[in-house]
N, C-alpha and C positions, 0 to 999 in steps of 0.2 A: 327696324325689326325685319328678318329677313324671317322666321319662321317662329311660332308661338314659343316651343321652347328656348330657342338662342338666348344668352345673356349677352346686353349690349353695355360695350361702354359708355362712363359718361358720357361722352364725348361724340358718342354717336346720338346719343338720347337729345343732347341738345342742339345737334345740327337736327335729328329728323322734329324737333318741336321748332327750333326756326324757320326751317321750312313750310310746318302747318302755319306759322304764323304769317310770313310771307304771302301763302296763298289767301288766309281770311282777311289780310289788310287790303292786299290788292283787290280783292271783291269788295268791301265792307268801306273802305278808307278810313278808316277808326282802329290804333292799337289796342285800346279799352276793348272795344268788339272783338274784334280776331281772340283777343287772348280768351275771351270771355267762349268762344267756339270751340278753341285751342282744346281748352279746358273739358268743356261738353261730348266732345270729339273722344279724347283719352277715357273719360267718362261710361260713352259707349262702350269703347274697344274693351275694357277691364269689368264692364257689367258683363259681356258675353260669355255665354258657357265655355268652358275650356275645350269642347270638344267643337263648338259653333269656329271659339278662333283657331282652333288647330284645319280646318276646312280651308280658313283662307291662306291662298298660295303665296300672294304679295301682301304682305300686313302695310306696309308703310302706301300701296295703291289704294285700299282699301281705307286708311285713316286720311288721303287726299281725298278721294270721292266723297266722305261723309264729311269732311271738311265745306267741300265746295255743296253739296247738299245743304247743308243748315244755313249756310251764307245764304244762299238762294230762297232759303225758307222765311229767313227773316229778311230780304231785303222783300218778298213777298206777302209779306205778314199783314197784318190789317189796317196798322199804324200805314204800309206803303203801298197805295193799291196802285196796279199798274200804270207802267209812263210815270209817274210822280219818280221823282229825284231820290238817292238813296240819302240814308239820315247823315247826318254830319257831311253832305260833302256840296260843292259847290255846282253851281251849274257848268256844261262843257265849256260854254264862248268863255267864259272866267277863266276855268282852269288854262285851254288853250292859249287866251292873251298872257296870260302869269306865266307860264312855261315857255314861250316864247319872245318874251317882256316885250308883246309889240301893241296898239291901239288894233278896237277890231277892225275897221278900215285899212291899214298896215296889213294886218296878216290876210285879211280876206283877196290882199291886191297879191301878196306874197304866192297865196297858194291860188290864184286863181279863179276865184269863186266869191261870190256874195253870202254874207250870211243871210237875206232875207230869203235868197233861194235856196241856200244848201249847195251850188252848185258854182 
């Protein structure tokens, strides 16, 4: 969306929702979730008064920002109180040994540092 009135092609509507989706998976790691933002997100933009969206200059800056917004609101939510892990996802040493298929003794020699320290 480059400005409230423009008609987008398909074609752009569904790069600029892949892209919200992109953003709320990579916060969230759940496609269930993101889409479930995605959703909420568009939701907003088309509850707003015609004259509130005609205000905004970058509509698609603006549907990233409330994207990464609600991400943050629910990875903040009560179910997740601070420091606690976000839902559905694994803890780092996990992810980092899976992504690097090494044992954590391997990768910790790899990159130089102990897990016990961090360092």
């Amino acid at each position: 969306m480059d400005s409230v009135d423009d008609v987008m092609s398909i074609a752009e509507m569904v790069e600029e929702r892949r892209h919200l989706m992109d953003v709320a998976y990579r916060m969230l790691g759940s496609r269930a979730g993101a889409g479930s933002v995605v959703d909420e997100v568009y939701r907003r933009w088309y509850g707003l008064p015609a004259r509130e969206r005609a205000r905004i200059i970058q509509p698609r800056s603006w549907l990233v920002t409330s994207t990464g917004h609600i991400c943050r609101a629910r990875l903040a939510g009560p179910s997740n109180p601070p420091g606690a892990p976000a839902p559905g996802r694994a803890d780092d040493a996990r992810i980092r040994y899976r992504v690097v298929g090494a044992t954590p003794g391997a990768y910790s020699a790899a990159v130089g540092r102990s897990e016990a320290g961090g360092r």
